[in-house]
N, CA, C and O of each residue as an XYZ file, in Angstrom:
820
protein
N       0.837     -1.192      0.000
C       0.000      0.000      0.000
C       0.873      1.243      0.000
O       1.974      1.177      0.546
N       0.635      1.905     -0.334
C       1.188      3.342     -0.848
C       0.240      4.386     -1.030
O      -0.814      4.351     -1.665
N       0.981      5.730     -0.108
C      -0.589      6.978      0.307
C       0.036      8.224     -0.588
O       0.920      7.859     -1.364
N      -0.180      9.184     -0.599
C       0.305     10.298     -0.693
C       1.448     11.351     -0.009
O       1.109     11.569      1.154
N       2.205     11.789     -0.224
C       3.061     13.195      0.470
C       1.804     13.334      1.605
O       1.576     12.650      2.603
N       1.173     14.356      1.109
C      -0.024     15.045      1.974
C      -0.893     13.758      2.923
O      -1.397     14.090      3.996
N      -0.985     12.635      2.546
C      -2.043     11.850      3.102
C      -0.836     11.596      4.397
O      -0.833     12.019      5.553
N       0.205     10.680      3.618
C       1.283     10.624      4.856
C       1.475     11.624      6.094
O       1.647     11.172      7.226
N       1.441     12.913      5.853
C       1.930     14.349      6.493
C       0.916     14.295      7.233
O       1.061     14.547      8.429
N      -0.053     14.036      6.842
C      -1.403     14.485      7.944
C      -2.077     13.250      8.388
O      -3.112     13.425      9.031
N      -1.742     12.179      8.198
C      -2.101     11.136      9.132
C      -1.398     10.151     10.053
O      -1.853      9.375     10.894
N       0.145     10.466      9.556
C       1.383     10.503     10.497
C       1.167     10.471     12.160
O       0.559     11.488     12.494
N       1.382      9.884     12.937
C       0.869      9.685     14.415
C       1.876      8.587     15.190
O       1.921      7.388     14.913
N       2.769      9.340     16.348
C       3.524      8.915     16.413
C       3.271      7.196     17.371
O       2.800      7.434     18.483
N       3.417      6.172     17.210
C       3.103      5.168     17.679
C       3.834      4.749     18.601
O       5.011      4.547     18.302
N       3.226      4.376     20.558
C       3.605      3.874     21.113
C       3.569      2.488     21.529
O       4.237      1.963     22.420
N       2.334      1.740     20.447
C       2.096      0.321     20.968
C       2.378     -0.531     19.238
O       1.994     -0.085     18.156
N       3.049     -1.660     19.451
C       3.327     -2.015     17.988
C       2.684     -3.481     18.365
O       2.356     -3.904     19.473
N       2.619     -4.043     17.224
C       1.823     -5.469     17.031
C       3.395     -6.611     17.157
O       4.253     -6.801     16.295
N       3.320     -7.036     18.180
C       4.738     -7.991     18.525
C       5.001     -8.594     17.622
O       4.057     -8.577     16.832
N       6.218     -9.434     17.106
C       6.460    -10.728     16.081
C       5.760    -10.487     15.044
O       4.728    -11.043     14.668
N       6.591     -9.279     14.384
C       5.683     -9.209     12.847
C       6.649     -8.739     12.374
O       6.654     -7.510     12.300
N       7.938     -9.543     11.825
C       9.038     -8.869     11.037
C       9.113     -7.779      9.703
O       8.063     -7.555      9.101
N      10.093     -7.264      9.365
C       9.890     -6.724      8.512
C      10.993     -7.637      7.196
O      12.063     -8.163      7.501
N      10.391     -7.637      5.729
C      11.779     -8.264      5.508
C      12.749     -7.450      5.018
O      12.427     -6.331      4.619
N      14.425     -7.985      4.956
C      15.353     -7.270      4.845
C      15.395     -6.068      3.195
O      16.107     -5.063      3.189
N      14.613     -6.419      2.117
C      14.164     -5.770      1.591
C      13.362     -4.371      1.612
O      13.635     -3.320      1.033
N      12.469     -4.638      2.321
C      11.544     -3.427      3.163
C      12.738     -2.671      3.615
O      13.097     -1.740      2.894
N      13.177     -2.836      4.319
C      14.045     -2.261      5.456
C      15.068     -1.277      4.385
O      15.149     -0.049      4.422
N      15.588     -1.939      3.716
C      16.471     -1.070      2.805
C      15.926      0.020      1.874
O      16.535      0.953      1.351
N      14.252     -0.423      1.770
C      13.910      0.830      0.889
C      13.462      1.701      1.514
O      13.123      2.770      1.007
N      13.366      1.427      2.751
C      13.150      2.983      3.971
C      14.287      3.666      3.919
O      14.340      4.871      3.672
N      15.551      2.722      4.216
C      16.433      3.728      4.131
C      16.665      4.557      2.934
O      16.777      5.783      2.968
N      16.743      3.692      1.678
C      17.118      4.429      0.420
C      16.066      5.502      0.552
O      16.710      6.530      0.344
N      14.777      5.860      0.787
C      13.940      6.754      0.849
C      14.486      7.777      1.508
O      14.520      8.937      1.097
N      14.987      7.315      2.689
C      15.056      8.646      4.045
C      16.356      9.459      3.700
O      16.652     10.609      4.020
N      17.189      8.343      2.800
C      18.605      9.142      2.302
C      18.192     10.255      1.381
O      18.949     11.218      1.258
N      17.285     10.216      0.855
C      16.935     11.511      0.053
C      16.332     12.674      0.654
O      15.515     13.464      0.181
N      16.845     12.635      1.704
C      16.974     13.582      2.590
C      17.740     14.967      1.946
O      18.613     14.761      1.103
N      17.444     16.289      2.306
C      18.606     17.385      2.053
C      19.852     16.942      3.039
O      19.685     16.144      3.961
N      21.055     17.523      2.751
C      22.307     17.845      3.997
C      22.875     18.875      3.598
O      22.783     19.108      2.393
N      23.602     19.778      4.411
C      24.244     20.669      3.376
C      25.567     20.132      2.645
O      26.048     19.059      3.007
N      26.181     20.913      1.570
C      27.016     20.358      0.755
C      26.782     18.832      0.000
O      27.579     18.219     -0.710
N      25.361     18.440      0.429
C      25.545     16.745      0.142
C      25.791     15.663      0.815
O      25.598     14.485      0.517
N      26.438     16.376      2.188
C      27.497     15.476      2.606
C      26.979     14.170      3.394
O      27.675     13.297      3.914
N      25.599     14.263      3.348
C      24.895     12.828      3.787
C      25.337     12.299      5.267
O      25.476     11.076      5.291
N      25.559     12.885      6.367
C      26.104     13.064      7.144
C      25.363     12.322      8.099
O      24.975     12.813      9.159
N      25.139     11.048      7.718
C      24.238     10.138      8.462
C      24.575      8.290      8.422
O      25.406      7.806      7.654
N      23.775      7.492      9.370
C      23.670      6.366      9.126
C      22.739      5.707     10.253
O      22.439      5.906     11.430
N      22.450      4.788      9.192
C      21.599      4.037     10.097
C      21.755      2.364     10.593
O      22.393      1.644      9.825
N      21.325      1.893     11.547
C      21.366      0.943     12.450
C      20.220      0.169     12.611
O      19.422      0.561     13.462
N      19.931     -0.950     11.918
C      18.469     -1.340     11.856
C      18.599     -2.455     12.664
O      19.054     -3.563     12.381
N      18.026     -1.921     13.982
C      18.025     -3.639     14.944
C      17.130     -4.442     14.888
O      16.533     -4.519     15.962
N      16.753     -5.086     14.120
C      15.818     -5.978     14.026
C      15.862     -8.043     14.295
O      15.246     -8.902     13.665
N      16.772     -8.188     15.376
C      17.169     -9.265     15.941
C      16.512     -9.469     17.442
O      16.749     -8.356     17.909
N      15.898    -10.127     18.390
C      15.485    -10.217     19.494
C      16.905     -9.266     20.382
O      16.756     -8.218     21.011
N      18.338    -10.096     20.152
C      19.052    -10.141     20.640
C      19.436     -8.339     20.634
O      19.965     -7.811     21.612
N      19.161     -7.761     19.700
C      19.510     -6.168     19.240
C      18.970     -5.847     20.283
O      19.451     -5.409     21.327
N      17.338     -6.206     19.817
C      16.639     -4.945     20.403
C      16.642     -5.239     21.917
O      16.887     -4.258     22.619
N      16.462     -6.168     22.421
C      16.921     -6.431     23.697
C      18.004     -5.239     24.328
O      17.836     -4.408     25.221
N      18.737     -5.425     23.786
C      20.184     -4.498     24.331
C      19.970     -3.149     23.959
O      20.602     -2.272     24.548
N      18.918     -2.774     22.784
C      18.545     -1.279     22.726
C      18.042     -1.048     23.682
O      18.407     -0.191     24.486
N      16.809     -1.997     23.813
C      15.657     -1.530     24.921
C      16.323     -1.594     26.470
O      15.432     -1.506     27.314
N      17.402     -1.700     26.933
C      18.438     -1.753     28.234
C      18.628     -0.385     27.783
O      18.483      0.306     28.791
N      18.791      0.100     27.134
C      19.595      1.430     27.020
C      18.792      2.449     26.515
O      19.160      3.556     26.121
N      17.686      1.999     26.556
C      16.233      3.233     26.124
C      15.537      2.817     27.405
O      14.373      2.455     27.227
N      15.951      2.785     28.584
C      15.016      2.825     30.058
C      14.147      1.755     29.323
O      13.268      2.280     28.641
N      14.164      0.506     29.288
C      13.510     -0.492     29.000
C      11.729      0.365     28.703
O      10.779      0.660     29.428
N      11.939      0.444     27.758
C      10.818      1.065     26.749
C      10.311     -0.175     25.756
O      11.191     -0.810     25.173
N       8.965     -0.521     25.556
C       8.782     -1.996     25.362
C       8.664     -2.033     23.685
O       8.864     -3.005     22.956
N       8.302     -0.764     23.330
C       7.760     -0.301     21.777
C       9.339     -0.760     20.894
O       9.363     -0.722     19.664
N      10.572     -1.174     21.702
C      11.635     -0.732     21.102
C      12.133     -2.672     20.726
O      13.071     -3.039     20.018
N      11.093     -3.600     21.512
C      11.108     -4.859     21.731
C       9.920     -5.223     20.765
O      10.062     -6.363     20.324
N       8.902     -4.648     20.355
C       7.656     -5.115     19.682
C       7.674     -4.724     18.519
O       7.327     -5.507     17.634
N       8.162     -3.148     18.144
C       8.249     -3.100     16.709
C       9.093     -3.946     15.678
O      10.109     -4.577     15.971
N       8.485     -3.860     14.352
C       9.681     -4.719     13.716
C      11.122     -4.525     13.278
O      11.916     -5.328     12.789
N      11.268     -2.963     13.654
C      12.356     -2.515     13.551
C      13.205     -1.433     14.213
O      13.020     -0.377     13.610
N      13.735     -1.346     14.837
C      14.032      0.279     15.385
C      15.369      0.417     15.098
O      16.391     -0.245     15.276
N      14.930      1.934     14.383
C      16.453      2.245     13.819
C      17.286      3.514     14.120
O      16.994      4.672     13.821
N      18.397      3.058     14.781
C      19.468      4.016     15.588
C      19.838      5.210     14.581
O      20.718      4.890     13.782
N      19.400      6.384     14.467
C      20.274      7.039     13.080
C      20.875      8.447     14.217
O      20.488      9.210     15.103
N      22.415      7.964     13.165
C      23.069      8.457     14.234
C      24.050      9.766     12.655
O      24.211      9.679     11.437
N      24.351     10.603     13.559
C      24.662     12.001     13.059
C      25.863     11.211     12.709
O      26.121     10.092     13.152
N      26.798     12.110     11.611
C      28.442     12.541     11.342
C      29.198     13.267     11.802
O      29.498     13.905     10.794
N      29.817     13.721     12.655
C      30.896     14.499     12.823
C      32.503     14.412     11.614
O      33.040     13.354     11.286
N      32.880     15.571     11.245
C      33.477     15.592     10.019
C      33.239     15.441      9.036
O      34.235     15.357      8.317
N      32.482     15.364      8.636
C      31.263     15.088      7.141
C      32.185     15.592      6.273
O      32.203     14.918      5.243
N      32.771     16.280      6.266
C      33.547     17.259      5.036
C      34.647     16.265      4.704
O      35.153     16.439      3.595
N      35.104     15.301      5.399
C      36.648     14.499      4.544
C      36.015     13.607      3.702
O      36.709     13.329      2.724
N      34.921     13.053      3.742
C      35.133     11.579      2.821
C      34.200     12.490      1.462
O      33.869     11.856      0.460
N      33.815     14.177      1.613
C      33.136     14.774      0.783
C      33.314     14.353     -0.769
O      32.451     14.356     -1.647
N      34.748     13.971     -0.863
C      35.204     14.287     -2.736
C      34.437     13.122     -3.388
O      33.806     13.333     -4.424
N      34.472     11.736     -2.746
C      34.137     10.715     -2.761
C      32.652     10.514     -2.963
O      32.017      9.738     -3.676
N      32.283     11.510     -2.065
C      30.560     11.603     -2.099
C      29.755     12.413     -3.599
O      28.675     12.168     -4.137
N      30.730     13.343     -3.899
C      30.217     14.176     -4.683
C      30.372     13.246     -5.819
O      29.473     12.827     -6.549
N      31.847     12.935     -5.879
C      32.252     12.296     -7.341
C      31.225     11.758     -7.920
O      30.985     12.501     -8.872
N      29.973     10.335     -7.907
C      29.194     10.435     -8.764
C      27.776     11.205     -9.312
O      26.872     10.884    -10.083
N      28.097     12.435     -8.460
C      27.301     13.546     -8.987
C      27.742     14.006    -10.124
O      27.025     14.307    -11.079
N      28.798     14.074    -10.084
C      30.276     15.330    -11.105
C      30.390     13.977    -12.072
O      30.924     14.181    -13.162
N      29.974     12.702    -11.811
C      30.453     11.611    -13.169
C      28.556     11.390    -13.957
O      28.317     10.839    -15.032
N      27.551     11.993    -13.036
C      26.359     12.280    -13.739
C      26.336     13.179    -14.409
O      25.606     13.109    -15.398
N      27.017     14.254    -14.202
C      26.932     15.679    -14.739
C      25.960     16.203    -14.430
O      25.352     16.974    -15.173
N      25.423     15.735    -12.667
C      24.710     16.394    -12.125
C      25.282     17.829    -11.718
O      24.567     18.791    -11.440
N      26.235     17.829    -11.722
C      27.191     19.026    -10.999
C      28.521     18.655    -11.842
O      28.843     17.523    -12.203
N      29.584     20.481    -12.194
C      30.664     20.178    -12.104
C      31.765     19.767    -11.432
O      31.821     19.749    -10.203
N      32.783     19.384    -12.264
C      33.765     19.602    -10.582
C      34.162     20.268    -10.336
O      34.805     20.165     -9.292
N      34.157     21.591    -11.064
C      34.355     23.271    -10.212
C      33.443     23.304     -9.163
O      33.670     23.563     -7.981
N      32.398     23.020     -9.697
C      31.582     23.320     -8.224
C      31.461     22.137     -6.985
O      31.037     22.302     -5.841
N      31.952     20.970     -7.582
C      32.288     20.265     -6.277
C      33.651     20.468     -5.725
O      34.160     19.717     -4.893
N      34.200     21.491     -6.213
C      36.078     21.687     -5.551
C      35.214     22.629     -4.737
O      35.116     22.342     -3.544
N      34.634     23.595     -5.127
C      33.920     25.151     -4.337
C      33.444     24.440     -3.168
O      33.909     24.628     -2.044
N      32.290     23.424     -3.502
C      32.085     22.799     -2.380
C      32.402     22.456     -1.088
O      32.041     22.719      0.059
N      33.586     21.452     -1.954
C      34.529     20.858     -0.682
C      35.359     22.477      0.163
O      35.223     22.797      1.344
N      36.080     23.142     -0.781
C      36.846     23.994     -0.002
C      35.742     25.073      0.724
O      36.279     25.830      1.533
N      34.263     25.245      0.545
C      33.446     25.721      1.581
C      33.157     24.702      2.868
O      32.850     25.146      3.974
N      33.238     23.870      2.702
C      32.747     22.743      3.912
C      34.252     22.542      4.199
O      34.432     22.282      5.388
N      35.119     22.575      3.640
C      36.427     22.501      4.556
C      36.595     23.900      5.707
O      36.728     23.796      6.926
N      36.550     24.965      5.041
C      36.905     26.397      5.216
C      35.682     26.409      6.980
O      36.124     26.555      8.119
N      34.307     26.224      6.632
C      33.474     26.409      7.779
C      33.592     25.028      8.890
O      33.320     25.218     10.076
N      33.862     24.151      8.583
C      33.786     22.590      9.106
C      34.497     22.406      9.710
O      34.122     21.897     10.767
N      36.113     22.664      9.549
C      36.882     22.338      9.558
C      37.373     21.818     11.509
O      37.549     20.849     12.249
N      37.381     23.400     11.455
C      37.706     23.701     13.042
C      36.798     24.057     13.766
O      37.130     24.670     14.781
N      35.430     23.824     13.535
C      34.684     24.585     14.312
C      34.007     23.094     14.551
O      33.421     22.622     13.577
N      34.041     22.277     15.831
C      33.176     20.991     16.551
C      31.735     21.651     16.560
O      30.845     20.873     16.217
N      31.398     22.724     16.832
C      29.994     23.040     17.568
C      29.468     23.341     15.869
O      28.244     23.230     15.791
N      29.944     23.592     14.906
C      29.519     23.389     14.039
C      28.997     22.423     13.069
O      27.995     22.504     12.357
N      29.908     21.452     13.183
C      30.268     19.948     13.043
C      29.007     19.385     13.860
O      28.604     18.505     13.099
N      28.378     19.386     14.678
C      27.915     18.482     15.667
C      26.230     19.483     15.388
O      25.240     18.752     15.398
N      25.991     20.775     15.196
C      24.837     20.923     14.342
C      24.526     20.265     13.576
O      23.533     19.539     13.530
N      25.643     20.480     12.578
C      24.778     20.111     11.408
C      24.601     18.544     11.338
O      23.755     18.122     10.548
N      25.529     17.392     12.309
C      24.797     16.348     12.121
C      23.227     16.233     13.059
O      22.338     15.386     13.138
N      23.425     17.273     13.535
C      21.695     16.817     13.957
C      20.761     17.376     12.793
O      19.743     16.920     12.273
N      21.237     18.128     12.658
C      20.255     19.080     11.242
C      20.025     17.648     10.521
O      18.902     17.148     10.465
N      21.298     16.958      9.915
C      21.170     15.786      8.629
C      20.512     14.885      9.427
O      19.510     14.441      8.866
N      20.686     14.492     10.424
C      20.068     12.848     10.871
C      18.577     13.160     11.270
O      17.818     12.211     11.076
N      17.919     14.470     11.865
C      16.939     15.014     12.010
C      16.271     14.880     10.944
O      15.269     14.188     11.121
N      16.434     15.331      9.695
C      15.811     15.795      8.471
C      15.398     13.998      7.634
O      14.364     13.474      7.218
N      16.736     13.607      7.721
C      16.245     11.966      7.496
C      15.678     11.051      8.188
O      15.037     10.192      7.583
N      15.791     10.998      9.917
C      14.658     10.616     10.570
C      13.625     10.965      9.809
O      13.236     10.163      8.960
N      12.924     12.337      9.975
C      11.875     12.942      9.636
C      11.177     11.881      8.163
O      10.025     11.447      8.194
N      12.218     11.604      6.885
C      11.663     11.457      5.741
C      11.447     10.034      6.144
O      10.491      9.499      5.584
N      12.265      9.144      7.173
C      12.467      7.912      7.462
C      10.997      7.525      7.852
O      10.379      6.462      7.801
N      10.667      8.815      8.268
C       9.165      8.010      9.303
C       7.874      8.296      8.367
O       6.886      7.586      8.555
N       7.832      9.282      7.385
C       7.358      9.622      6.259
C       7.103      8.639      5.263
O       6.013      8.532      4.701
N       8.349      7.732      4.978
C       8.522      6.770      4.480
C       8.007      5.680      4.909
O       7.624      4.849      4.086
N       7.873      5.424      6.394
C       7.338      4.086      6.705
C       5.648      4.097      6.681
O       4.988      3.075      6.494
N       4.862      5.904      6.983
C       3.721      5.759      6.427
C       3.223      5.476      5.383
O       2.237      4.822      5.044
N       4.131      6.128      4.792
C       3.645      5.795      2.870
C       3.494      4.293      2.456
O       2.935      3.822      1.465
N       4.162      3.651      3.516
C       4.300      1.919      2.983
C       3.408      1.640      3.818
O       3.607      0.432      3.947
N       2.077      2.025      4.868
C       0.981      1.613      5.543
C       1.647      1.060      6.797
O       0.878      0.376      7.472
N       3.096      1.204      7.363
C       3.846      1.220      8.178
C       3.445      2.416      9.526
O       2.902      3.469      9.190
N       3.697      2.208     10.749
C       3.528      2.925     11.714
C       5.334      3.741     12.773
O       6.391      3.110     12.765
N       5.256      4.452     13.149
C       6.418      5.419     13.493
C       6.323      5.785     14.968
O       5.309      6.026     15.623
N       7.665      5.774     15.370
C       7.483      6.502     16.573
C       8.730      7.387     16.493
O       9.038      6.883     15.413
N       9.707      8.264     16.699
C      10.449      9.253     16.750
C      11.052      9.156     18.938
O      10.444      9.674     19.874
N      12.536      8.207     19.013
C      12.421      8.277     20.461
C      13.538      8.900     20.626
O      14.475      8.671     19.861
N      13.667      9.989     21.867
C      15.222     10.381     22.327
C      15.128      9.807     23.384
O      15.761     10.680     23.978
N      14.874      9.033     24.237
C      15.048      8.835     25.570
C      15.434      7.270     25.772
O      14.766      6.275     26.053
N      17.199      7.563     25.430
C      17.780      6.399     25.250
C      19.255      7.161     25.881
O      19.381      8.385     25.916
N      20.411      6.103     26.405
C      21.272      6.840     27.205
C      22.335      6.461     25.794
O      22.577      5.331     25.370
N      22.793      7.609     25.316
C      23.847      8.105     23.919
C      25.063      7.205     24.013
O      25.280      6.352     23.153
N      26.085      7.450     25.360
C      26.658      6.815     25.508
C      27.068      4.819     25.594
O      27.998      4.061     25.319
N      25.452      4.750     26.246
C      25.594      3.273     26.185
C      25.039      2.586     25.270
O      24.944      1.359     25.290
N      24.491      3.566     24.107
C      24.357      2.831     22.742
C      25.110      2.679     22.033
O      25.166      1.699     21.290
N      26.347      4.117     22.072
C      27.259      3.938     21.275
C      28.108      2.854     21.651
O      28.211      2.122     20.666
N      28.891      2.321     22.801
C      29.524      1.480     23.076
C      29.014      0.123     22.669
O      29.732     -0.650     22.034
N      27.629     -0.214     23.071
C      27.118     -1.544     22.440
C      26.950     -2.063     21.445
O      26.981     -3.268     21.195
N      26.612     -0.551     20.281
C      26.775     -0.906     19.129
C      27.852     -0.769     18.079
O      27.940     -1.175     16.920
N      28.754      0.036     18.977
C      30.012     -0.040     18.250
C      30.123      1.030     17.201
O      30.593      0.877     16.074
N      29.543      2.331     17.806
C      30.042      3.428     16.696
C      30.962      4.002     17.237
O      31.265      3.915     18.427
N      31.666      4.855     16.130
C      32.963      5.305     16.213
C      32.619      7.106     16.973
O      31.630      7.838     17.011
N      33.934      7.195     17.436
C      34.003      8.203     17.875
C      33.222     10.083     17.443
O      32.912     11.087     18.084
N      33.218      9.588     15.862
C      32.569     10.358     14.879
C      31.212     10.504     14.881
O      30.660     11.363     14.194
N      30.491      9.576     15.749
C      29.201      9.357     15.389
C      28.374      9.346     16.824
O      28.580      8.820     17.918
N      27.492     10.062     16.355
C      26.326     10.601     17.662
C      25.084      9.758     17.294
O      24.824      9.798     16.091
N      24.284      9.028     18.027
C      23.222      8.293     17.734
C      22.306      9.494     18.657
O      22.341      9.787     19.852
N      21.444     10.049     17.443
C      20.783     11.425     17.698
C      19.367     10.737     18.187
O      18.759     11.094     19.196
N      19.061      9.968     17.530
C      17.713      9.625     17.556
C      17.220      7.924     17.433
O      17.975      7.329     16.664
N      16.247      7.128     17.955
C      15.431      5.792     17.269
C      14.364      5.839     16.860
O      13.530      6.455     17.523
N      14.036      5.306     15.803
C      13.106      5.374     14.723
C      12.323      4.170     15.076
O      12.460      3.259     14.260
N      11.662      3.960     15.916
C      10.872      2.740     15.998
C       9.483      2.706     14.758
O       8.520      3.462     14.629
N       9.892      1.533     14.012
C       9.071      0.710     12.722
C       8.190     -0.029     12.600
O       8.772     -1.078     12.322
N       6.846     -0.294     12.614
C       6.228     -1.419     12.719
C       5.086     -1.271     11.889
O       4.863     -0.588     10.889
N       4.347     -2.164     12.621
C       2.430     -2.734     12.108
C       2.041     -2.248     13.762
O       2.265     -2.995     14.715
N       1.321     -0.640     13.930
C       0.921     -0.447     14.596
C      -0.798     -1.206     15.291
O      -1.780     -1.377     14.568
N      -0.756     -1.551     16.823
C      -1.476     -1.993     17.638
C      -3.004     -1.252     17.610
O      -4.037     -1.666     18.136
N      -2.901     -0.640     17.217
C      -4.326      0.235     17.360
C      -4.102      1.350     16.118
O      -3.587      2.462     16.240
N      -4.931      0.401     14.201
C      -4.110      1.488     13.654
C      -5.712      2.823     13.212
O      -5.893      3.319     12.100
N      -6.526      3.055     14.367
C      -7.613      3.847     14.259
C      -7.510      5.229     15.172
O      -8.415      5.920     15.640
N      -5.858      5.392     15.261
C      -5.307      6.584     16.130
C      -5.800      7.718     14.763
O      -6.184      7.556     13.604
N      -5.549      8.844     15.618
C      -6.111     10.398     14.870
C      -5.292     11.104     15.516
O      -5.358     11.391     16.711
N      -4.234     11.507     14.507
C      -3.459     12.768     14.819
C      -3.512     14.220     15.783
O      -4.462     14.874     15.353
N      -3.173     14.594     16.360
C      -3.260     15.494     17.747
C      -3.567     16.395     16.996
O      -3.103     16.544     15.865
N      -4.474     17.181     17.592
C      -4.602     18.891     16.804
C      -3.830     19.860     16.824
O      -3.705     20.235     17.990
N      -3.155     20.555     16.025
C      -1.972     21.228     15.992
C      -2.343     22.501     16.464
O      -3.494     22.839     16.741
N      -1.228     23.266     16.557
C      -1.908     24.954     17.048
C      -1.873     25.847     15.582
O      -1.124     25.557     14.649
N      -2.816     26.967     15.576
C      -3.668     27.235     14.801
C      -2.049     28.228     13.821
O      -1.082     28.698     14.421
N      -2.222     28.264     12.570
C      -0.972     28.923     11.819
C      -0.971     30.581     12.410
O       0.138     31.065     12.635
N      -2.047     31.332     12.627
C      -1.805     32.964     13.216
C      -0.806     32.624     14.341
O       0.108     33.448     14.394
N      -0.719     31.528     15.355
C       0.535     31.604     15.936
C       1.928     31.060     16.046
O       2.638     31.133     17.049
N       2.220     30.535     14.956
C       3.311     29.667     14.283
C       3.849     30.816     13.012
O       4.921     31.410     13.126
N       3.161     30.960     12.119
C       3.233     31.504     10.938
C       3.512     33.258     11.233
O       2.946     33.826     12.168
N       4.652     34.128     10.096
C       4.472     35.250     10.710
C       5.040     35.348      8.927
O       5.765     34.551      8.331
N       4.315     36.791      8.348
C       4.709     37.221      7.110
C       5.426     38.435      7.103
O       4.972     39.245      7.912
N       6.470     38.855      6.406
C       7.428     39.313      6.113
C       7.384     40.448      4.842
O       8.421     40.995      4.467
C-alpha cells in the first residue's frame, strides 16, 4: 500500500504500541532507508547512518539502554540514526558520482569541498549541528517513508547516547541522535493530535 506526500503528512501519528512478532523483511528495510537518504544535507554530505536492529538479541540491548521502553522490543524494527561528525573528509568521494552524472561540475564540487572545509573544519559546535540538522531531516523522511508503505512510526530520544554507542560499536565520529521505531501499529484507528492554529506559528514578512 502506498498513500500520498499530503495523506502521509497528515495522518502521520507517532506510535507507542506495535503489534509484537511481525518482522519486517530485509528488503523493506532497505527501501526505507534508500527513501530517508533523500533527505537534504548541506554540501551533500549525507552526514548520516543508520542501524536497523531488528534481531530479538539487538533490540533487547537497545531496549536496556532506552530505560527499557517496550515499543523498542515489539516493533519490527528500530532504527538508531546516528549524526556525522566531520562530514567534510570523505566529501570528494561523495560528490564524485554527482560530477560523473553531470549532475554538478567539478568546479563546483572543488567550491564545495573547499566551503565545507573552510566552515567545518575547526569549528566541533559546528560539526555536531549540522549532524543533527542531517540525521533530524532523514529521521523525519524515514518516518514519512514508513507511512507511505501503511507502516507505523514513533520518533524516540530517551535512550542513554553513551551506552548505545559502546554496544553498538560506533565510532568516535558518530552521535546516535535519535530511534526510529518501525512497525504494524497496535491500534491502527489513532487520529493525529490537533496542531496549534498557523496565526501563531506563521508570521509574514
Amino acid at each position: 500500500m502506498t498513500i500520498s506526500v499530503l495523506d502521509a503528512i497528515t495522518s502521520r501519528v507517532s506510535i507507542n504500541r506495535f503489534q509484537p512478532d511481525r518482522p519486517l523483511e530485509d528488503q523493506t528495510i532497505a527501501e526505507l532507508v534508500r527513501q530517508a537518504t533523500k533527505a537534504p544535507s548541506a554540501y551533500n554530505m549525507q552526514n548520516w547512518r543508520f542501524i536497523a536492529v531488528r534481531t530479538q538479541e539487538g533490540k533487547e540491548k537497545l531496549k536496556d539502554a532506552a530505560f527499557a521502553q517496550q515499543k523498542i522490543a515489539d516493533a519490527s524494527v528500530a532504527f538508531i540514526v546516528c549524526g556525522s561528525l566531520a562530514a567534510y573528509r570523505p566529501l570528494p568521494a561523495i560528490l564524485m558520482p554527482s560530477v560523473e552524472a553531470k549532475i554538478m561540475t567539478q568546479r563546483t564540487a572543488d567550491a564545495w569541498l573547499s566551503q565545507a572545509i573552510t566552515s567545518h573544519e575547526n569549528d566541533l559546535i559546528l560539526q555536531r549541528d549540522e549532524a543533527v540538522r542531517s540525521a533530524s531531516l532523514a529521521a523525519m523522511t524515514l518516518m514519512l517513508a514508513a507511512q507511505g508503505m501503511g507502516l507505523g512510526s514513533c520518533p524516540m530520544v530517551g535512550f542513554n547516547p553513551q551506552e548505545v554507542g559502546e554496544v553498538f560499536g560506533l565510532s568516535d565520529n558518530e552521535l546516535p541522535l535519535m530511534i526510529v521505531a518501525v512497525g504494524y501499529p497496535e491500534d491502527d484507528c489513532l487520529t493525529q493530535k490537533i496542531r496549534r492554529p498557523l496565526s501563531e506559528v506563521l508570521s509574514f514578512v
